[in-house]
C-alpha positions, 0 to 999 in steps of 0.5 A: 500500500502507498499513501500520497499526502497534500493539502498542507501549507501556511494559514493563519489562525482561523483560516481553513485547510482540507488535506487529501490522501490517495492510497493505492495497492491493496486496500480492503473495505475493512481498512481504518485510514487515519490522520495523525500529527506530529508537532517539533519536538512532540509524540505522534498523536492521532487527528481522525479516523474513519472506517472504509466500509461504514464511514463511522469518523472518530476525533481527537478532542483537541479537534472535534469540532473543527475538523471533518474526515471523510472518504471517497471509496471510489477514489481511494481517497481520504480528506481532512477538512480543517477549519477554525484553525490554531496556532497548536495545529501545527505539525506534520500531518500524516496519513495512515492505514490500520489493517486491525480495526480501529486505533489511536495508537500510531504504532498500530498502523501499518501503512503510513504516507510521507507527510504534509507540513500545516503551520498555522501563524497567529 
């Protein structure tokens, strides 16, 4: 399996930003994809996920609210709408895929994109 992440960039506080990933290989209704972040100098911590087959979402508290992940089965394609955006979303945000069901731990995904820097001025 192989996930592109794109979408990020430099936003001030407020504004919005809808990061994309498209996987390809082999991907199961069965998959979980997730969004996960990694501020300088922080642990990895999970954003969002959603299940492939039923489209059940699941969010971090820090962004509940605010940010909306959503998929496109079709395309293989899974979206992270951030809106309301603050200066402590800043991180890298990778995309990722949990063959095992759903978790909030990272080390239990086991495909993992390359990442997209999202910084967000004050």
């Amino acid at each position: 399996v192989q996930l592109q992440a794109s979408g990020g960039g430099l936003v001030q506080a407020g504004g919005s930003l809808r990061l994309s990933c498209a996987a390809s290989g082999r991907i199961f209704s069965s998959h979980v994809m997730g969004w996960f972040r990694q501020a300088l100098g922080k642990e990895r911590e999970f954003v969002a996920a959603i299940r492939r087959n039923s489209g059940d979402t699941y969010y971090a508290d820090s962004v509940k609210g605010r940010f909306t992940i959503s998929r496109n089965n079709g395309e293989n394609t899974v979206y992270l709408q951030m809106n309301s955006l603050k200066p402590e979303d800043t991180a890298v945000y990778y995309c990722a895929i949990s063959r095992t069901g759903l978790a909030y731990d990272w080390s239990k995904y086991a495909d993992w994109g390359q990442g997209t820097l999202v910084t967000v001025s004050s």
